[in-house]
C-alpha positions as CSV (number, residue, x, y, z in Angstrom):
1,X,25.6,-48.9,-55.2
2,X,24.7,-45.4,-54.1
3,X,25.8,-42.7,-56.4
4,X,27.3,-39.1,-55.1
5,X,23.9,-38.2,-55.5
6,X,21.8,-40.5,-53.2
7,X,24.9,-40.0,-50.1
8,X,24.3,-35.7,-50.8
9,X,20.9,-36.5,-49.7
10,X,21.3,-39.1,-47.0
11,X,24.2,-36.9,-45.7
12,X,21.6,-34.0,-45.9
13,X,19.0,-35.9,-44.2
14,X,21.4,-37.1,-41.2
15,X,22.7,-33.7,-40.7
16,X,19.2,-32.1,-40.1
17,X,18.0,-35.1,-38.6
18,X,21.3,-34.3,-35.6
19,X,20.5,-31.2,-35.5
20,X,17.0,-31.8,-34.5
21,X,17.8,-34.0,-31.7
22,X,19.9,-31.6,-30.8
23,X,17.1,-28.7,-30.8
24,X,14.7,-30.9,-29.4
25,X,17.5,-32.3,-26.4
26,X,17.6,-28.3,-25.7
27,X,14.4,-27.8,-25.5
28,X,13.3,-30.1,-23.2
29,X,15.9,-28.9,-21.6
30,X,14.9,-25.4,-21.1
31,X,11.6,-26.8,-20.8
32,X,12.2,-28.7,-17.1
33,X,14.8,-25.7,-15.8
34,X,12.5,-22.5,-17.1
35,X,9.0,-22.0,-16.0
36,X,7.4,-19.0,-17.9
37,X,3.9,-17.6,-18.3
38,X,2.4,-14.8,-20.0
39,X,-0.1,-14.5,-17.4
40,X,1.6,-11.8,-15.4
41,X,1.7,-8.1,-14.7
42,X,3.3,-5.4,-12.6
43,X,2.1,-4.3,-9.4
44,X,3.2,-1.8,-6.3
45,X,2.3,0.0,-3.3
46,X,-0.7,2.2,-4.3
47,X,-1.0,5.2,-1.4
48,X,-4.6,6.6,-1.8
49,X,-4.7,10.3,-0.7
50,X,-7.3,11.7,1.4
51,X,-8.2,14.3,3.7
52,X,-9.3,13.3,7.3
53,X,-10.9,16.4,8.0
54,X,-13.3,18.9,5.5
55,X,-13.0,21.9,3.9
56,X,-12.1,24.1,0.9
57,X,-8.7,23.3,-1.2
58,X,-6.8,26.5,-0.9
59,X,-3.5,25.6,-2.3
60,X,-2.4,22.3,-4.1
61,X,1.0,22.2,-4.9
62,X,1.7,18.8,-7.1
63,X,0.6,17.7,-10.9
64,X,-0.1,14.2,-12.3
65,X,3.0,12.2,-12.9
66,X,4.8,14.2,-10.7
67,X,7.8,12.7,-8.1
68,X,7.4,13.7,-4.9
69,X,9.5,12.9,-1.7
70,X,7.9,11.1,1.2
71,X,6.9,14.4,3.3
72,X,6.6,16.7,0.5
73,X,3.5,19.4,1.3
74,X,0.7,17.9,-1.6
75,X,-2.7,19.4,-0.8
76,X,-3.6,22.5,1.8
77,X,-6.9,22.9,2.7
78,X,-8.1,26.6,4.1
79,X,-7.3,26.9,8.2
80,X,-8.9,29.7,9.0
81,X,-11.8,27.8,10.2
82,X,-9.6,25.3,12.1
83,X,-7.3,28.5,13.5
84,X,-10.7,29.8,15.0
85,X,-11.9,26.6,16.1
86,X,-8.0,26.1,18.2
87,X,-8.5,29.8,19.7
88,X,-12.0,28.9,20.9
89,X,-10.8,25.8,22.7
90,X,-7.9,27.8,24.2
91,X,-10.3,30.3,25.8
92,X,-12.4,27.8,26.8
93,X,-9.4,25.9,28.7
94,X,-8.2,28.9,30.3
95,X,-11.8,29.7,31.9
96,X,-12.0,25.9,33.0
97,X,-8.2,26.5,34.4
98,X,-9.6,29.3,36.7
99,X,-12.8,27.8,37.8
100,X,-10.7,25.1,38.7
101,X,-7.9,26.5,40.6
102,X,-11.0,28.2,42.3
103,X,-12.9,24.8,43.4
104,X,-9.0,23.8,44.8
105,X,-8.8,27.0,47.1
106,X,-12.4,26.2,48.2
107,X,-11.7,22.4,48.6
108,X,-8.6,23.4,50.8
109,X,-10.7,25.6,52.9
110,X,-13.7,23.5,53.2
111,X,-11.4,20.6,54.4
112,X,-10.4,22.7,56.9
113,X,-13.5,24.2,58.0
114,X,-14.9,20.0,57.5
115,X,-11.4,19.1,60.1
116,X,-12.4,21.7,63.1
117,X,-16.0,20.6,62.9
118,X,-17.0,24.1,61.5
119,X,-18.8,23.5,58.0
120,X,-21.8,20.6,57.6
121,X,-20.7,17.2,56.1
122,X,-23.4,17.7,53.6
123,X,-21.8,21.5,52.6
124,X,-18.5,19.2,52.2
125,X,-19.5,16.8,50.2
126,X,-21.3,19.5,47.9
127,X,-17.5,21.9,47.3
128,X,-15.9,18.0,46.6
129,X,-18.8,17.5,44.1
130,X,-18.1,20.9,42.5
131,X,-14.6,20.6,42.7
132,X,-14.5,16.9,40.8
133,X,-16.7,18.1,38.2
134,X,-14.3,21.2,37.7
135,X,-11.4,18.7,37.7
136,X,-13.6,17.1,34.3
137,X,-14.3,19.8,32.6
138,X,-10.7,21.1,32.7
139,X,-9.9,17.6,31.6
140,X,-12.6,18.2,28.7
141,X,-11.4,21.5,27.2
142,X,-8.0,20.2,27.0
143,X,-8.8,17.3,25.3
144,X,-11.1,19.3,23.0
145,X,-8.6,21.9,22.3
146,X,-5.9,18.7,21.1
147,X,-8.8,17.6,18.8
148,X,-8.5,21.1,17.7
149,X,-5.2,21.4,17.3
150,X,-4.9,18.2,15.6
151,X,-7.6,19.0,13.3
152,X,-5.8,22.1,12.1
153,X,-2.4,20.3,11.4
154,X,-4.6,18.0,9.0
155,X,-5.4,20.9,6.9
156,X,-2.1,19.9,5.3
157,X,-1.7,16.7,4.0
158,X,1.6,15.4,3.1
159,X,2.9,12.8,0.9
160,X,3.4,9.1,2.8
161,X,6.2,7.6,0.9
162,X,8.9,8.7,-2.5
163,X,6.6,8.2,-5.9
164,X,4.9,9.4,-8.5
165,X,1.8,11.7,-8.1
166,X,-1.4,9.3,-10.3
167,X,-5.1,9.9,-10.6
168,X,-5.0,13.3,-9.4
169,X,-8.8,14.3,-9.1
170,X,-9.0,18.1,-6.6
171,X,-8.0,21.3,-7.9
172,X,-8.1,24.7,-6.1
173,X,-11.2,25.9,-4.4
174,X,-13.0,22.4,-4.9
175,X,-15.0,21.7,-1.3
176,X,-14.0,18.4,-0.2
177,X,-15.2,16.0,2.8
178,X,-13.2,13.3,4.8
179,X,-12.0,10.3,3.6
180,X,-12.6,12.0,0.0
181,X,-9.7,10.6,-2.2
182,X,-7.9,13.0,-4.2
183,X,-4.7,11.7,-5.9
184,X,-2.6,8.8,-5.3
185,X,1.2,8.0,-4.7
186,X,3.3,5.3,-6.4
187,X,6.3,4.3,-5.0
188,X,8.2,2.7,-8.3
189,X,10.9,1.8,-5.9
190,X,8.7,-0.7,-4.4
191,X,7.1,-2.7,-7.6
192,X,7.0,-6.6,-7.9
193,X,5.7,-9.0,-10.3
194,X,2.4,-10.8,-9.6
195,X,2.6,-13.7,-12.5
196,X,-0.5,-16.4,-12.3
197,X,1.7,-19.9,-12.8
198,X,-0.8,-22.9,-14.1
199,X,0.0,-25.5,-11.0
200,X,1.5,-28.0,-13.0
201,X,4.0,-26.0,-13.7
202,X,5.6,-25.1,-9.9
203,X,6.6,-28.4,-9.0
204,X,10.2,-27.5,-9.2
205,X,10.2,-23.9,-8.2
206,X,11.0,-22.3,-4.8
207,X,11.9,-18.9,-3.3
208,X,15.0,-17.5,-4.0
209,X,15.1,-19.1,-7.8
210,X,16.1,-16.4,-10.2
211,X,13.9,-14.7,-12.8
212,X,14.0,-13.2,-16.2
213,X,11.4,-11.1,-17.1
214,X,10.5,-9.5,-20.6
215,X,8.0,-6.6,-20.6
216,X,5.6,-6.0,-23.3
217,X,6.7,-2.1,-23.4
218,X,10.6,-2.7,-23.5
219,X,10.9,-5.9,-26.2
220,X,14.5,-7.2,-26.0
221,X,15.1,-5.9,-22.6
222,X,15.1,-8.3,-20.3
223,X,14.7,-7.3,-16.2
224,X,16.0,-9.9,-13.5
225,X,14.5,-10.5,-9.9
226,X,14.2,-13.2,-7.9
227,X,11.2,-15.8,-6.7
228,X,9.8,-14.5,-3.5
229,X,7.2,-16.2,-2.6
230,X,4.0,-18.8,-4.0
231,X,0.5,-17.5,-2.7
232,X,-1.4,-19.6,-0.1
233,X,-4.1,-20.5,-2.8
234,X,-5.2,-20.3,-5.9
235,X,-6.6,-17.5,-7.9
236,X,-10.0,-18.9,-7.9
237,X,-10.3,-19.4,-4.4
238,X,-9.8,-15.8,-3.4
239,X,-12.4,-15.0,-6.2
240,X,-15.7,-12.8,-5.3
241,X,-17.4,-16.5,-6.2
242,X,-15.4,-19.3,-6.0
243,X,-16.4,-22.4,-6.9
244,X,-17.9,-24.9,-5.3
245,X,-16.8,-28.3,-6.1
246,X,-19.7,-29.8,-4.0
247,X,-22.7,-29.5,-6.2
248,X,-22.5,-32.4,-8.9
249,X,-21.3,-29.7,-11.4
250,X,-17.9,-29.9,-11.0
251,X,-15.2,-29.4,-14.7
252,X,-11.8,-30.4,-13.5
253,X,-9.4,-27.0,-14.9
254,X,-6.0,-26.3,-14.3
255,X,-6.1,-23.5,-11.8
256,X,-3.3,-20.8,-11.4
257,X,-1.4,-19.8,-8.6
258,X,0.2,-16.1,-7.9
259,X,3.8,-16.0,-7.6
260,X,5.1,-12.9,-6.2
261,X,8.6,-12.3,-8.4
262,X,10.9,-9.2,-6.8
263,X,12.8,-7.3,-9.1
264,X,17.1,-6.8,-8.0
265,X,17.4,-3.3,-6.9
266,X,20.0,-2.8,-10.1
267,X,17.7,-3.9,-12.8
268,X,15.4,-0.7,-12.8
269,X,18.0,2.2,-11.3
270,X,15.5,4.2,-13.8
271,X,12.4,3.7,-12.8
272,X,11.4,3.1,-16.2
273,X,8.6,0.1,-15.5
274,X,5.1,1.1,-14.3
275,X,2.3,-0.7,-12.2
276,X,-0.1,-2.8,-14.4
277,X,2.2,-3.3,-17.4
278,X,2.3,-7.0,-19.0
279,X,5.2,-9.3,-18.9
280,X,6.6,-12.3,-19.5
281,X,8.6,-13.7,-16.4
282,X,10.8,-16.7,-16.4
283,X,12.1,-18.8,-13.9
284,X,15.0,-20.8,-13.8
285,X,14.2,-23.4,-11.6
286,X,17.7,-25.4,-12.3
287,X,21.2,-23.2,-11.9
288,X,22.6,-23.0,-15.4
């Protein structure tokens, strides 16, 4: 017979044995209804800032990290040079006005004179000539002085969309050239989570499936959002060299996939999360 002390220990053993059935019946539970990865990262709308026409910075009127309203005045570049450049094209426009108005009176005349037999065919044809290519250059000037006009309003360059001023790179009196970038915008209204998925594990999930995500910055915090969508391919495929399977080479890996995970407008009222920082996201692919 077993003594009190022999049934202590197989009690002891069948109670920790239970409770590992249980433990392990959990987590294979949690294993087939969450899908996580620590493969992932926050990303957003970057807005590069650039001037379409050159010049000389003459006032700048934002500092990194700064918010800024979609609108809000960033950079000015110096007008003068565009101011004179409008004037010139005015003036021009005005003598092309006249010198067309002109070739009209003498068109109506000459088709007159051309009517009662009066002036030469060939004299006709030569005040229509004149007055066609007045007609063009009038049509010219005004499109130059637009170009001009247009030119000067690009000396100030305003912010595209709500975010935070990043990468800031001009200061006052700097000469800079088209398409030079100087700062960018980040909406943090409009981040998502790019998480690289190995493909065996998105068997079970679809858009719409919710999503708890852990950041590395925030530990015990936990963000929710929302499956969005799977990308077309895999990472590799999109790759500056993908790989070619074709030539006698080929290693069988597991290749990720990019799942695009949308945060719930409520999670980050803040705005506390930033583009690039590492997370952990995880999807419930089974409602709990």
């Amino acid at each position: 017979m077993l003594n009190d002390r022999h049934k202590k220990w197989i009690y002891l053993a069948g109670g920790v044995a239970a409770v590992g059935l249980i433990v392990l019946a959990y987590l294979i539970g949690v294993g087939m209804s969450h899908v996580t990865t620590d493969d992932a990262y926050v990303t957003g709308r970057i807005h590069s800032i650039a001037s379409k026409v050159p010049g000389t910075v003459w006032k700048l009127n934002v500092n990194d990290n700064q918010n800024v309203d979609k609108g809000d005045l960033l950079v000015e570049i110096d007008p003068v040079d565009y101011a004179l450049k409008v004037n010139e094209a005015k003036a021009a426009l005005e003598v092309s006005r006249a010198a067309l108005a002109q070739a009209a009176r003498d068109k109506a005349r000459a088709e007159a004179l051309y009517q009662d037999k009066v002036l030469p065919k060939d004299k006709y044809e030569h005040i229509l000539t004149d007055y066609q290519l007045a007609g063009a250059k009038n049509e010219e000037d005004a499109q130059k002085l637009k170009i001009a006009r247009q030119n000067l309003k690009y000396t100030k360059i305003y912010s595209p969309a709500r975010g935070y001023v990043t990468q800031r790179s001009v200061e006052v009196g700097n000469q800079i050239q088209a398409g030079q970038p100087l700062m960018a915008v980040v909406p943090l209204d409009d981040i998502w989570v790019v998480a690289n998925y190995k493909e065996t594990q998105l068997k079970n999930v679809r858009s719409g499936q919710r999503v708890m995500v852990r950041v590395d910055t925030y530990p015990g915090k936990v963000f929710r959002g929302r499956v969005d969508s799977i990308m077309a391919g895999t990472g590799a495929v999109f790759s500056l060299f993908p790989p070619e399977n074709a030539l006698g080479n080929y290693v069988k890996v597991v290749q990720r996939i990019p799942v695009k995970i949308v945060f719930d407008k409520t999670t980050d009222e803040g705005h506390v999360l930033r583009v690039g920082m590492s997370c952990v996201p995880t999807i419930i692919t089974k409602d709990e």
